[in-house]
N, C-alpha and C positions, 0 to 999 in steps of 0.2 A: 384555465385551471388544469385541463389534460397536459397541456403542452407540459407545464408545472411539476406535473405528479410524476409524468413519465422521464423528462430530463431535468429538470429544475428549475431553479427563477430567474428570468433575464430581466431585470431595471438595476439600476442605480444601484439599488441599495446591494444587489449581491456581486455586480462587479465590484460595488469599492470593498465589501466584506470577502471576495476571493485576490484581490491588491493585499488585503490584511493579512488571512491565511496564508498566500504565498511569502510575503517577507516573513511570516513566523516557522516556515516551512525552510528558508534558507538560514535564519537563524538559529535556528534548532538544528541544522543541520551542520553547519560550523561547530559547534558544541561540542557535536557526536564527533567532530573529526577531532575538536580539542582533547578531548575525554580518551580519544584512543578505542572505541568502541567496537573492535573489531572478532570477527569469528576466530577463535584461536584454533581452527584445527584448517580452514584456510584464511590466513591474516589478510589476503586483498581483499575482500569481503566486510564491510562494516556497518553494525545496526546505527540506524540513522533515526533518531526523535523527530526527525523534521515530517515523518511521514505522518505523523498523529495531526499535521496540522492538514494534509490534504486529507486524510478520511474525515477530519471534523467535517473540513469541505461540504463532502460528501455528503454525508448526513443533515449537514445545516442549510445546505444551497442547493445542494442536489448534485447528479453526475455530470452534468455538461460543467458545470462551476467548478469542479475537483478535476477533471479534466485539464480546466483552464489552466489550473494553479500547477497541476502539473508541468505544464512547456514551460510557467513560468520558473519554476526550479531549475528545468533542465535548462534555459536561459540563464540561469544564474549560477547552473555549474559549469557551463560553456567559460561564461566570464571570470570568474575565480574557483573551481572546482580542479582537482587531482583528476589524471589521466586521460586527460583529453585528445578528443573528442569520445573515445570508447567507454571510458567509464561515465558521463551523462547521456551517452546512447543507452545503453545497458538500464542508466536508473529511468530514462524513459520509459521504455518499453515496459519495466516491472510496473512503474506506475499507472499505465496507463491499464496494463492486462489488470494491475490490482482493481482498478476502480468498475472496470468493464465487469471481472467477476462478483465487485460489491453489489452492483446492482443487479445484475439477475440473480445472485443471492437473495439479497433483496424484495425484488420484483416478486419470485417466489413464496417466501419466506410471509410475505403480506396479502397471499390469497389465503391463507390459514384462519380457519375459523376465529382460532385468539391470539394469532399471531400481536406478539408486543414488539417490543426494544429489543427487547432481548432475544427471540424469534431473529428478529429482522440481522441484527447485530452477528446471530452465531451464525445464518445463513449464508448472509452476506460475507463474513469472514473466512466460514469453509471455503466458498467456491472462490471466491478471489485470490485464497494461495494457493488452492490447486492449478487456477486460471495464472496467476506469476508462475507457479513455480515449470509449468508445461511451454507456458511460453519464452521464459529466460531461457528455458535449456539450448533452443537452435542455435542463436546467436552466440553463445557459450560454443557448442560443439566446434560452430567455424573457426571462433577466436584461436581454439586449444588447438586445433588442426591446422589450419594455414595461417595464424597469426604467431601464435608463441612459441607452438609443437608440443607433442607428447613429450616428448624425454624433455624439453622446458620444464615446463610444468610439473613434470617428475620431481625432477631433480628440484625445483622450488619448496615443493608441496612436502618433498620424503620427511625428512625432520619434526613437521607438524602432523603428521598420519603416524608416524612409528612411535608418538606420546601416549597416540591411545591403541596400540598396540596391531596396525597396520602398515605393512609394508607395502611401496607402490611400485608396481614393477611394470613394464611395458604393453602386457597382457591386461592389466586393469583399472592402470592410471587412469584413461579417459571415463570410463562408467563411473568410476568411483567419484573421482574430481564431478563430474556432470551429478552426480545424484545428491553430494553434500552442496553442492551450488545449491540444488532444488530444494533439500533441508535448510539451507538457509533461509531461502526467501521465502517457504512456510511461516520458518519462526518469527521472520521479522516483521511479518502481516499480521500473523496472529497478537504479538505483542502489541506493535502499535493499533489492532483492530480493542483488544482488552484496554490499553489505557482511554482510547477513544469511550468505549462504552461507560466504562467509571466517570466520565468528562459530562457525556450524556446525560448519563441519570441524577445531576446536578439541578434540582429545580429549577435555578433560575437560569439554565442553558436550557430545558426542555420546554422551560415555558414562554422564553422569550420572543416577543414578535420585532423580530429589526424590518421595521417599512412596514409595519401592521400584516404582518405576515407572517405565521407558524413556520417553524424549522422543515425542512423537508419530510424528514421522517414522520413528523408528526402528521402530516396532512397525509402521505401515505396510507396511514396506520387508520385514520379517522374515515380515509374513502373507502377503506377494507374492510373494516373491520370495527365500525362504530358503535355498534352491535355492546361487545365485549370489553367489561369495566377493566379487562386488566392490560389493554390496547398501549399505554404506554409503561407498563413494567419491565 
């Protein structure tokens, strides 16, 4: 049960339940590409609903099982994914800093005297897109520098910065490009972290036992804080 509470559930039932999440994670993710879903102030950049299905992960298997579902995506944007190999490098790496920040979110957020769902949820939320958004930036920095170039990227980005009333010039293309990447991948944790919790707070998701086993979060919640009637609000 440690093993359990600390990374998640390894039998059967949550490998084939993170098989499920990840094809719902690349299908939802084709979606987002169908839909056009993209940040308009830099257009390569695009919110992806596939990630609601690895924070479900998250929450319902645990971190080691959202993890999993992770490579699986980035396996599946290798295979039919845009911008290859770099852009399913890049969604790695957000995903994996995401889930790494969900849990000691998390983890924290459930030493709290009445820490609930919603504790664990907004904890877990903050620090996982501080934890992307810190993380994405290196790999961003090298790409903009030795991959595409400043005046690239300038020259890409100027038309969609000068909408909302920025001009990008040589002196501050790179910070700015780097810091709306990091806005980005805020917002796109944060959303998909908000639809997850609405998902959550579904009765018959918080209450289900797939393999006679409580959701992750809940058993969290119950060895922390059993105490406190308001544990899974």
């Amino acid at each position: 049960m440690d093993r359990d509470l600390k990374l998640g559930r390894f039998d059967t039932v949550s490998i084939a339940g993170t098989a499920v999440f990840s094809a719902l994670a690349l299908i939802l993710g084709a979606a987002s590409q169908a839909l056009g879903l993209n940040f308009p102030i830099i257009p390569y950049l695009q919110f992806d609903l596939g990630e609601v299905a690895i924070v479900l992960a998250f929450f319902i298997f645990g971190p080691v099982p959202a993890a999993a579902s992770s490579f699986v995506e980035f396996l599946g944007l290798m295979a039919f994914g845009q911008q290859i190999p770099v852009g399913p490098l890049l969604k790695l790496f957000a995903l994996l800093s995401s889930v790494a920040g969900l849990w000691l979110g998390s983890k924290t957020a459930s030493r709290w005297r009445r820490a609930g769902l919603g504790g664990i949820v907004s904890m877990g939320g903050s620090v996982g897109a501080l934890t992307r958004a810190a993380v994405i930036t290196l790999p961003n920095f090298f790409l903009i520098v030795f991959l595409y170039s400043i005046a690239g990227i300038e020259g890409f980005l100027k038309a969609p910065f000068a909408a909302i009333g920025i001009v990008l010039t040589d002196a501050n293309a790179l910070a700015l490009v780097l810091g709306f990447t990091a806005l980005f991948n805020v917002l796109q944790l944060d959303f998909v972290v908000a639809v997850s919790y609405l998902v959550l707070r579904v009765p018959s998701v918080s209450n289900v036992k797939a393999g006679g086993k409580a959701p992750w979060f809940t058993m969290v919640l119950r060895a922390n804080s059993a105490e406190s009637p308001d544990s899974l609000r």
